[in-house]
C-alpha atoms as one frame of an Amber mdcrd trajectory, in Angstrom:
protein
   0.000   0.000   0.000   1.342   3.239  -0.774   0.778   5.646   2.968   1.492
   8.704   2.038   2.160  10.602  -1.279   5.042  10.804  -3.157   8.537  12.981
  -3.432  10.244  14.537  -6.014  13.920  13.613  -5.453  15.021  15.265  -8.853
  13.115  16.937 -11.900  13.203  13.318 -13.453  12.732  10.957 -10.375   9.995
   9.959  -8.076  10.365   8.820  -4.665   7.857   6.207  -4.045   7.071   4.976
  -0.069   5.300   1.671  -0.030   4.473  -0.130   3.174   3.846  -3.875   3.792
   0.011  -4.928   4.676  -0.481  -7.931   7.118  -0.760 -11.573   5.020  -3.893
 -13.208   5.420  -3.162 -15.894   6.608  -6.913 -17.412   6.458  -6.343 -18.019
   2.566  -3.132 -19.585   2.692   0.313 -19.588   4.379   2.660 -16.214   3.131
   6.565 -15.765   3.677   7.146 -12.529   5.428   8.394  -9.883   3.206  12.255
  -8.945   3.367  15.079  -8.191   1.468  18.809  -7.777   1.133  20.263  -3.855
   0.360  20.864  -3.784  -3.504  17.721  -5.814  -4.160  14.879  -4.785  -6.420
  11.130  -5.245  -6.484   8.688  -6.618  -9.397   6.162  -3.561  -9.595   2.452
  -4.081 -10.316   0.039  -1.747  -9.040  -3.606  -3.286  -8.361  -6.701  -2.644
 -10.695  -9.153  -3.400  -7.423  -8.944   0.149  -5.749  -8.480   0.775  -2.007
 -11.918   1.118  -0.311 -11.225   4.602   0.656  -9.287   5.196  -2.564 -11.219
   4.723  -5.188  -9.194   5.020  -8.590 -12.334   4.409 -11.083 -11.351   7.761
 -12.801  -8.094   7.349 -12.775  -5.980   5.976 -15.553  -4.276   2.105 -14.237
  -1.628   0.721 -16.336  -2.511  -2.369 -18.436  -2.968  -5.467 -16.718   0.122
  -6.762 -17.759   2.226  -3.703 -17.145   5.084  -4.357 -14.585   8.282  -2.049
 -13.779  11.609  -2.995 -11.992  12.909  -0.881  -9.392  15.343  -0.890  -6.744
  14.583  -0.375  -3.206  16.519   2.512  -1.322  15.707   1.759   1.902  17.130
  -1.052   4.370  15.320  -3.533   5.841  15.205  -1.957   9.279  12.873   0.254
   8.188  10.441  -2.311   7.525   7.218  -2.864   7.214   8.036   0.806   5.269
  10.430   0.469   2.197  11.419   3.450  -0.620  11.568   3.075  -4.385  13.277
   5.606  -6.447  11.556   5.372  -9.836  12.808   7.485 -13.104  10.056   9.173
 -15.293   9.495   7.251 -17.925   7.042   6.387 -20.605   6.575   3.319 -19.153
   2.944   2.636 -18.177   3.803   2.025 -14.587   6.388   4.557 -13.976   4.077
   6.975 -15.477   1.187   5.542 -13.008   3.604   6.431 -10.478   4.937   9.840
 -11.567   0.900  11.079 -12.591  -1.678   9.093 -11.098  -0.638   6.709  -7.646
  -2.230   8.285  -4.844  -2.031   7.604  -0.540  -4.092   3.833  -0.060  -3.653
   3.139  -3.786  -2.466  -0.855  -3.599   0.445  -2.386  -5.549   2.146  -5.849
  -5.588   5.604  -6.346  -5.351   7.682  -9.390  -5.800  11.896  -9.123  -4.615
  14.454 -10.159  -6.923  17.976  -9.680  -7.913  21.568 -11.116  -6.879  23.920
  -7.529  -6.549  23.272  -7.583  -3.042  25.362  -6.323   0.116  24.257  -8.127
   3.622  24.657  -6.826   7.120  27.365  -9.184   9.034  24.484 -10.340  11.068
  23.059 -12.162   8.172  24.903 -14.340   6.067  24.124 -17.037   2.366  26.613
 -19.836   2.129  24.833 -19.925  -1.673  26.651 -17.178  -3.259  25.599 -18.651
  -6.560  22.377 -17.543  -5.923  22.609 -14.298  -3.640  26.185 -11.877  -3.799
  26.757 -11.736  -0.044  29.304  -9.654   1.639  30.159 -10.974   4.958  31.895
  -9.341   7.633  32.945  -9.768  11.168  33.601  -7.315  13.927  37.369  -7.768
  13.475  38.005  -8.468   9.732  38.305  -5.038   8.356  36.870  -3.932   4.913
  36.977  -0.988   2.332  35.293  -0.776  -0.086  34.175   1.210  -3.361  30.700
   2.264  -4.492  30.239   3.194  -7.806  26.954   4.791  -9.694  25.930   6.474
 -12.492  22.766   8.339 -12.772  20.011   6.241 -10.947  22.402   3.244 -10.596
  23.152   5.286  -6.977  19.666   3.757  -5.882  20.624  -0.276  -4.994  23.901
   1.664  -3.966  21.906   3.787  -1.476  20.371   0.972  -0.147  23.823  -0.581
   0.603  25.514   2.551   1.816  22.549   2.855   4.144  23.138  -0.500   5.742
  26.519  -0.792   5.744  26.184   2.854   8.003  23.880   1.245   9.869  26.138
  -1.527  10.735  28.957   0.909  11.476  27.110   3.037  13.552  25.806  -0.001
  15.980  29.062  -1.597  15.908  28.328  -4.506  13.680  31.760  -3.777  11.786
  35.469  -3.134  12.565  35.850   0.665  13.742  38.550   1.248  11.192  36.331
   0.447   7.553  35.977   2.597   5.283  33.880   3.218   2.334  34.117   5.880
  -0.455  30.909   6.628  -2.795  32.221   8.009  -6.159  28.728   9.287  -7.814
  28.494  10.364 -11.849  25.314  12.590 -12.937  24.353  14.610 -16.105  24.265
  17.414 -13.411  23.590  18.862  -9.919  20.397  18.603 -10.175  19.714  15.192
 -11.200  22.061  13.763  -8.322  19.727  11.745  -5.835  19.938  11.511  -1.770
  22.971  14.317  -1.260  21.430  15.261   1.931  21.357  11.847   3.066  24.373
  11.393   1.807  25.667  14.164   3.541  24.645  13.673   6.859  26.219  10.089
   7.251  29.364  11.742   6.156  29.220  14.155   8.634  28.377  11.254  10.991
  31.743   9.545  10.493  33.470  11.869   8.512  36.973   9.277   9.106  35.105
   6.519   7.695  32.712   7.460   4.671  33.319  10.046   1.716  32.029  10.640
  -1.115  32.917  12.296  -4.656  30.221  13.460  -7.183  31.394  14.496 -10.808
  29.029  15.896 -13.445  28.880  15.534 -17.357  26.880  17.986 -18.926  26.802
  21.003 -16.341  27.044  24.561 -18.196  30.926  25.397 -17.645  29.492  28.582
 -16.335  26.730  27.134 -14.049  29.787  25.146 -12.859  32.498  27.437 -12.236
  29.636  30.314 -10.292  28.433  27.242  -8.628  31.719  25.851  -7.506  32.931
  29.833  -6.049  36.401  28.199  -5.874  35.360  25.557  -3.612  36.128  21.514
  -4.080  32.380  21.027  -2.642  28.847  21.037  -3.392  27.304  24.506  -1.660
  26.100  23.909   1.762  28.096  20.532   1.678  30.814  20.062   3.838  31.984
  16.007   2.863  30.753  16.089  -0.625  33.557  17.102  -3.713  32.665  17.754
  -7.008  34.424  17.745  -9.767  33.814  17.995 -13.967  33.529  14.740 -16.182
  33.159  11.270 -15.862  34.624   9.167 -13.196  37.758   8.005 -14.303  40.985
   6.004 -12.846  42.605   9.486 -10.898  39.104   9.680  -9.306  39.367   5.791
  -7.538  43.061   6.163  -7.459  42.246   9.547  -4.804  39.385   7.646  -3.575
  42.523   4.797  -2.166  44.654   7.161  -0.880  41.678   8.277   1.357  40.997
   4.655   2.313  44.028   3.447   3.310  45.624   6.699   4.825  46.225   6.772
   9.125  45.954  10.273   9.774  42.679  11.809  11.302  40.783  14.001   8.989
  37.666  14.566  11.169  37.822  17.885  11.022  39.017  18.399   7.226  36.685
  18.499   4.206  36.019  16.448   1.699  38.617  18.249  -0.780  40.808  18.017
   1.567  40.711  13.902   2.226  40.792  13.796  -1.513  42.764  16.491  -3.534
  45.589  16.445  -1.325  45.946  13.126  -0.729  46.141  12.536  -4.954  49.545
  14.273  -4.848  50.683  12.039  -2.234  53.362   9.282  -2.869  52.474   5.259
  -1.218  55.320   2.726  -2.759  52.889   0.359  -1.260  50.343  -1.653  -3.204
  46.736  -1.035  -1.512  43.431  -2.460  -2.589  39.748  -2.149  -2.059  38.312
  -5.434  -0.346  35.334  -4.895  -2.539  33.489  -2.541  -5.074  30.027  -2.444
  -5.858  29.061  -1.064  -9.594  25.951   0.281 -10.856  25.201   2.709 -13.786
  23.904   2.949 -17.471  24.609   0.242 -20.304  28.324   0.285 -20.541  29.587
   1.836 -17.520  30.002  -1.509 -15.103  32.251  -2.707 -18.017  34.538   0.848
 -18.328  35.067   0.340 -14.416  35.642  -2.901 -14.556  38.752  -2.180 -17.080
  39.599   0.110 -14.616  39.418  -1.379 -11.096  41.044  -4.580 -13.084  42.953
  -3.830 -16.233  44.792  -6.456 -18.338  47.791  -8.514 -17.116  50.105  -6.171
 -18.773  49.114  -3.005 -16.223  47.933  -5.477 -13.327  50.309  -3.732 -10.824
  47.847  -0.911 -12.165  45.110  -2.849 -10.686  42.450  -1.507  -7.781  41.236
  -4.824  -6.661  42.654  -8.316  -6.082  40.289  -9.730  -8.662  37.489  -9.896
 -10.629  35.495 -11.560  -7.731  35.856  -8.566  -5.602  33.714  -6.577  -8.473
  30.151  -6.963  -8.388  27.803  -5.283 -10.496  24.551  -4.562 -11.741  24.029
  -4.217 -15.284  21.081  -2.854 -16.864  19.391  -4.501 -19.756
């Protein structure tokens, strides 16, 4: 059932807040809703209206209309969960973006493999579901990669693995570093969000946006000589798309031992790109999520051929997962 009505996270996306009703158990047995962070949902909204929603004017998508999209939310917040859905001529995400109102009813069905789990929870199929497992003392950093609305299984992942930092589920000294591609400002999702669990542990989470199609002048007036988005204090920016010098600062940041709690985020990342490190450091893991085409560029990247392999960001190709979009 959708509660309440929707958001506007961007010109172009919808933020969509659905929430769980109780199984009826008198027709037959029902497994409990859940999900892992990075999952998405098989999206079908319901021709039988709510009683106190009655959608008889309203336009409903064809019977067979369904739309994928992946949930933003963790599973704490259950029975509640967020969808971040992209306007779209599709009959559903139009539904969404035009007609869906509070009560309106919906099916959903979870589904996918690029998944990151809370150390509390762990698959010994990893055939079947990508699990990241951690303990309290095994320390991990790791790499989150999106373009455009690729950020949203990302954002469900970043919000756990917060989650599990904050109550102690992992070791102290992790790290993570969210490098974030958009056409522009304005069509990057969740910066406050974003910002505030930066802010939160600013030694243990940063994150790096870069634009591709921002005026030069909207840029530069925007920018007023500053490495950070306005009124963000743990968020750079930068021009173009995210290339190797981007993850290559993003490492320095992750494996460097001096504090930087009180620094900003140009300053845990510009400076530290001019620094020197004879030593070989990797990311335990990076999670990849953007448009056709992009899990493959950062793929070459993270991992390039034998000949550059002491080039290499990762130990190997099994510490990449991705989602690719069909």
């Amino acid at each position: 059932q959708i509660p309440k009505t929707d958001q506007q996270l961007s010109p172009t996306v919808t933020k969509l807040t659905l929430q769980i009703q109780p199984p009826n158990t008198e027709d037959r047995p029902t497994t409990p809703f859940t999900f892992l962070p990075g999952q998405w949902v098989d999206f079908k909204p319901l021709l039988t209206p709510s009683p106190t929603s009655p959608s008889s004017s309203r336009p409903v998508p064809p019977k067979d209309a369904i739309g994928g999209y992946s949930i933003t939310s963790t599973p704490s917040n259950l029975p509640l969960f967020e969808l971040a859905i992209q306007k779209s001529r599709h009959p559903v995400a139009e539904w969404v973006a035009l007609h869906a109102q509070p009560e309106d009813l919906v099916t959903v069905r979870v589904g996918g493999n690029f998944t990151y789990s809370s150390p509390s929870r762990s698959s010994s199929n990893r055939d079947n579901v990508n699990v990241m497992e951690q303990s309290q003392t095994k320390k991990k950093n790791l790499l989150f990669i999106a373009g455009g609305v690729g950020i949203n299984p990302l954002f469900s992942m970043i919000r756990q693995w917060h989650e599990d930092f904050s109550n102690g589920k992992i070791a102290r000294d992790s790290k993570a570093v969210l490098l974030y591609s958009g056409r522009s400002t304005k069509e990057l999702l969740f910066l406050q969000e974003l910002e505030q669990m930066a802010g939160l542990t600013p030694m243990n989470f940063r994150i790096m946006t870069s634009v591709t199609r921002q005026k030069p002048s909207t840029f530069k007036e925007m920018r007023n000589n500053s490495e950070t988005i306005p009124g963000m204090k743990h968020i750079s920016i930068r021009e173009g798309r995210i290339s190797s010098t981007m993850i290559s600062s993003a490492r320095k940041w992750i494996h460097q031992t001096k504090s930087c709690e009180n620094v900003h985020a140009n300053d845990s990342f510009t400076a530290l790109s001019e620094e020197s490190d004879d030593e070989v450091h990797f990311f335990d893991l990076a999670f990849v999520c953007g448009p056709p085409g992009m899990p493959e560029d950062m793929l070459n990247i993270l991992l390039p051929t034998s000949e550059e392999s002491e080039l290499s960001f990762v130990k190997s190709e099994n510490d990449v997962y991705f989602e690719k979009w069909w």
